[in-house]
N, C-alpha and C positions, 0 to 999 in steps of 0.2 A: 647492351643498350636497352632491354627491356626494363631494368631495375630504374636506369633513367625516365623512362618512360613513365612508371610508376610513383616514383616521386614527384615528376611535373604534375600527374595526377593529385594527387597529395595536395601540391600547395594550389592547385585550383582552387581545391571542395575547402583547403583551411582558409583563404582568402574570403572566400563569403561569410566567414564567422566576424569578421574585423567590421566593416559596418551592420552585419545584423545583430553583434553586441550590444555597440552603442546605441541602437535604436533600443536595444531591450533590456539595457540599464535606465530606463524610464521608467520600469518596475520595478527592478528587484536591486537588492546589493550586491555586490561585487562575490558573495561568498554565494548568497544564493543562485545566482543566475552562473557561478561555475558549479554547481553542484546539479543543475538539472541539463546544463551541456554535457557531463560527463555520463549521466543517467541514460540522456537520448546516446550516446557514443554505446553505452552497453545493451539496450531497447536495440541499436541499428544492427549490432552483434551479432545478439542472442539466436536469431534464425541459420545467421551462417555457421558458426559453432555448433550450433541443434544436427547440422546437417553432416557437418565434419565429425561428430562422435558416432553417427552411424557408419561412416565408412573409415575411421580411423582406429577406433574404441578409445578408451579411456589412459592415457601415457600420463604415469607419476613424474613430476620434474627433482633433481638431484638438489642438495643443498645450495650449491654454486649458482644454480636456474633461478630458485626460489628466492636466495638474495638478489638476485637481479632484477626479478618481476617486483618484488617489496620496494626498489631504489624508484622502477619505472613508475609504480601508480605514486609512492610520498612525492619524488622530487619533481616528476611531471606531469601527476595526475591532479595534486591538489596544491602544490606550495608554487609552481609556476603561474597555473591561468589564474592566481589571485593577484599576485604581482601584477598582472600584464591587465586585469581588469581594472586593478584603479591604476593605472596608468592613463585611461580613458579622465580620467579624471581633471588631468594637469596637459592633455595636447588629446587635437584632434584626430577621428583616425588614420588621415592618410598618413599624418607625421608617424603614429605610433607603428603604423604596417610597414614603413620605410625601416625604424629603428627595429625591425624584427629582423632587420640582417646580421646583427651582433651574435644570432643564437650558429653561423657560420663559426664565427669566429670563437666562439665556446667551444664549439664541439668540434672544432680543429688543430685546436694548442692542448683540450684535455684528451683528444685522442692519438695525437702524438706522444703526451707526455704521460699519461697511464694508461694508454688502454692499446697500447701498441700499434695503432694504426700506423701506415707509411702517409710522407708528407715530404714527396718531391719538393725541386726547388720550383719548379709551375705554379705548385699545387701552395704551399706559401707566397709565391708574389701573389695569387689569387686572394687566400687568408689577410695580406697587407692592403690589397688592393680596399677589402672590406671595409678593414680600419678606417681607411683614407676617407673612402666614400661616407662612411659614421659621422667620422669625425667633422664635414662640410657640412652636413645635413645639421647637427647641433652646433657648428662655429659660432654661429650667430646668433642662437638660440637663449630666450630669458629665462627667470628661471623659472617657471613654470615647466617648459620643457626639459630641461635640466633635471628637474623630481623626474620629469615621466623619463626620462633617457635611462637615468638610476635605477627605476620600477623594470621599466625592461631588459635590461642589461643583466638584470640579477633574473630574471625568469629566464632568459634566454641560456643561463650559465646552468639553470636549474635543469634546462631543455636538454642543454649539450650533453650532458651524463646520461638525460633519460634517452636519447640516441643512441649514444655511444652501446648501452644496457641494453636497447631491446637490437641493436643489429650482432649481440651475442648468446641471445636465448638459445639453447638447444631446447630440441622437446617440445614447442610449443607454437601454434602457427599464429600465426600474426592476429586475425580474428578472435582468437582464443585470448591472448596474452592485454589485447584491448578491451576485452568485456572483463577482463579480471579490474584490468583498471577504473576503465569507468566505472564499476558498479561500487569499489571501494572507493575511490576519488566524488562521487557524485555524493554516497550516503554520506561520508563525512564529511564532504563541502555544504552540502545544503541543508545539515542537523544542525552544523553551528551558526551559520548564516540564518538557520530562523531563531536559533537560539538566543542570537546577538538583535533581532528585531523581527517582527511580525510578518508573514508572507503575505502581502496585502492584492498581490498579482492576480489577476482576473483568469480562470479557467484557459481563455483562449491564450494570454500571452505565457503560461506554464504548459498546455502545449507546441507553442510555438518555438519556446527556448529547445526543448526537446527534440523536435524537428530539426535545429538547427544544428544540436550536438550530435544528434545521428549521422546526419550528413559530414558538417562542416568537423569534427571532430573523431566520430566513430569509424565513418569511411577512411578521411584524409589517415587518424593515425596508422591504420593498417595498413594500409596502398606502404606510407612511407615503412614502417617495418620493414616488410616484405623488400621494399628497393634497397635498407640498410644493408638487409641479409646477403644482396645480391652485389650490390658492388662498395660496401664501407658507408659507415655512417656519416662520415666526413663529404665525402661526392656526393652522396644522398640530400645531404644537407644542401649541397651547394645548388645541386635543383630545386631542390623546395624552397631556395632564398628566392624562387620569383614570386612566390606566394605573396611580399608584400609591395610590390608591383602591381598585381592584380589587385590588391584589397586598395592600392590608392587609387586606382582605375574605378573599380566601385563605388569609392567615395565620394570622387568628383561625380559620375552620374547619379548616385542616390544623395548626399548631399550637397553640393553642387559650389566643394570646397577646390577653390586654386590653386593650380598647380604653380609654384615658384619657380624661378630660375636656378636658388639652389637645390631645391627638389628633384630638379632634371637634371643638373648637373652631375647629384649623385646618385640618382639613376641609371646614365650612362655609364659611370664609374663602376655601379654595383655591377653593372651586365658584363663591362669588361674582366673584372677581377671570379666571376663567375666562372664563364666560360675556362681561363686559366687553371682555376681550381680542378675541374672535371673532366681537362682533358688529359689527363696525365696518368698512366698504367707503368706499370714497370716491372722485371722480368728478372730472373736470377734465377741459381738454384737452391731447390727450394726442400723441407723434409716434411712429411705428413704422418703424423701417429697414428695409431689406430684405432677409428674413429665412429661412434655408433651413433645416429641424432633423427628426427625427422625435419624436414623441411621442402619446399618444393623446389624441383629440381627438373633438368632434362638429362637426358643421353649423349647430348653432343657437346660436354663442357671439359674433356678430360679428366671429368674426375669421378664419374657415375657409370660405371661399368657390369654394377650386375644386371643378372638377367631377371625378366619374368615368364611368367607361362603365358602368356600369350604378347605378341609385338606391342612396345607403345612407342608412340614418335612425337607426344607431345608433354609437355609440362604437367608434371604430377607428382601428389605426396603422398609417404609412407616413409616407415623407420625404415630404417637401412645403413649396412653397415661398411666403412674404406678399410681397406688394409692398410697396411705400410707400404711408403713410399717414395721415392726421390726423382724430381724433374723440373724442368725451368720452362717457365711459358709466361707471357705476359698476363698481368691482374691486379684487380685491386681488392682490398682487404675488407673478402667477403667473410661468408661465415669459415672458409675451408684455407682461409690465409690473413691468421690473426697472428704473425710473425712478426718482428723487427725488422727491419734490413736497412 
């Protein structure tokens, strides 16, 4: 339940990025203003990272790691929040934060179908439920919103792999695996963004973007990692679809845009098909190779059984390594059960 926890977290802190975007796409372009979010995401890092190499030291990641992190910053450090920033372009944000629930349903059909996740049949009425609610939300929709549905649809698809990717790093804690990102995703978002036109932004609103991608980006991606690792990218996902709930909730009070009938409509759709998706664990038995990785963990999960030299009883990281093993207990498809079944 805690990885739950951390993902609602998550879509809090990303929810606040959807109107303090479009307030600050007033200055900059869509390339720039994601290139100094992603900057502030690796600034918000770099102290927790600072802090995790003295008590961790320095862990080289394997070739399989390194492809993974390269997929996490291209396809959702720089090629997604470009998408999803002119999207702002063709609908406003509470419509755009609503049409952020597609990135459920990306990262639910591609992690059933290549990344092994499990995808009870709950857990797809949920994934359909999505659809349904999508699809009410644009029925009626001109085409203006149409471009933007297409804009997000394709980031959100771009999202579902960088989910899928970072709730299978070995090696690498969440904070860490973030500041790689942002720092790559922000320099080349915002070289070519000034490349393509002049950075005419006023001191205060370049830190202000900054600020925002610390928070609203650097914190949220991590929180979500971290929930990915802990119970599937997929359930992770489906807590953090309230993120665009919340960003229409700030919309309406910062600009003081109407909530529709079918807006609510598919609102309550989205909550129900939610709920469906994340409650769903399932149990078999099960084989575990033998397995060396860091990440954070406790003692009371069945599957963390060495010792240390002095008691711990709370949640904490270090490498460490599982034997071989075989047993059936209820789960979902965290980092220690990336099986088929």
């Amino acid at each position: 339940m805690y990885g739950l926890f951390l993902a609602f977290a998550a879509a809090v802190l990303f929810a606040a990025s959807v109107p303090a975007s479009q307030l600050l796409l007033q200055y900059f372009t869509p390339l720039q203003l994601a290139g100094l979010l992603y900057l502030g995401a690796a600034a918000g890092m770099a102290p927790v990272v600072s802090t995790e190499r003295r008590r961790f030291g320095r862990v080289a990641l394997d070739g399989a790691n390194r492809m993974r992190l390269a997929g996490m910053v291209i396809l959702g450090g720089i090629v997604a929040p470009i998408l999803l920033l002119a999207a702002f372009r063709f609908a406003t944000a509470g419509t755009v934060g609503l049409l952020l629930n597609f990135e459920v349903v990306a990262t639910a059909v591609l992690g059933a179908v290549l990344f092994q996740e499990h995808m009870g049949r709950g857990a797809w009425v949920g994934v359909i439920g999505v659809v349904a609610a999508s699809a009410l939300l644009c029925g009626t929709a001109g085409g203006s919103n149409a471009i933007a549905a297409l804009l997000v649809a394709a980031a959100c698809t771009c999202w579902g792999i960088d989910n899928l990717l970072a709730a299978m790093i070995d090696g690498m804690t969440p904070a860490r695996s973030t500041l790689w990102k942002g720092a790559v995703a922000g320099v080349t978002n915002l070289t070519l963004g000034v490349a393509a036109g002049a950075l005419r932004a006023s001191a205060a609103a370049v830190v202000a973007a900054i600020v925002v991608g610390a928070v609203s980006y650097g914190a949220s991606i991590a929180l979500h990692t971290a929930a990915a690792q802990r119970v599937g990218a997929v359930r992770a996902q489906g807590v953090f679809a309230s993120a665009p709930f919340v960003a229409a909730l700030l919309s309406l009070a910062i600009f003081g845009e109407p909530v529709t009938g079918l807006q609510a409509a598919a609102a309550v759709l989205f909550v129900i098909s939610v709920v469906a998706l994340v409650a769903t664990e399932h149990e078999h038995p099960h084989r575990h190779s033998p397995l060396e990785h860091l990440h954070a963990h406790s003692h009371d999960d069945d599957h963390h059984r060495h010792e240390h030299a002095e008691v711990v009883t709370s949640e904490h990281t270090h490498w460490h390594r599982h034997e071989p093993e075989v047993h059936a207990h209820p789960h979902w498809p965290d980092l220690h059960h990336r099986h088929p079944h």
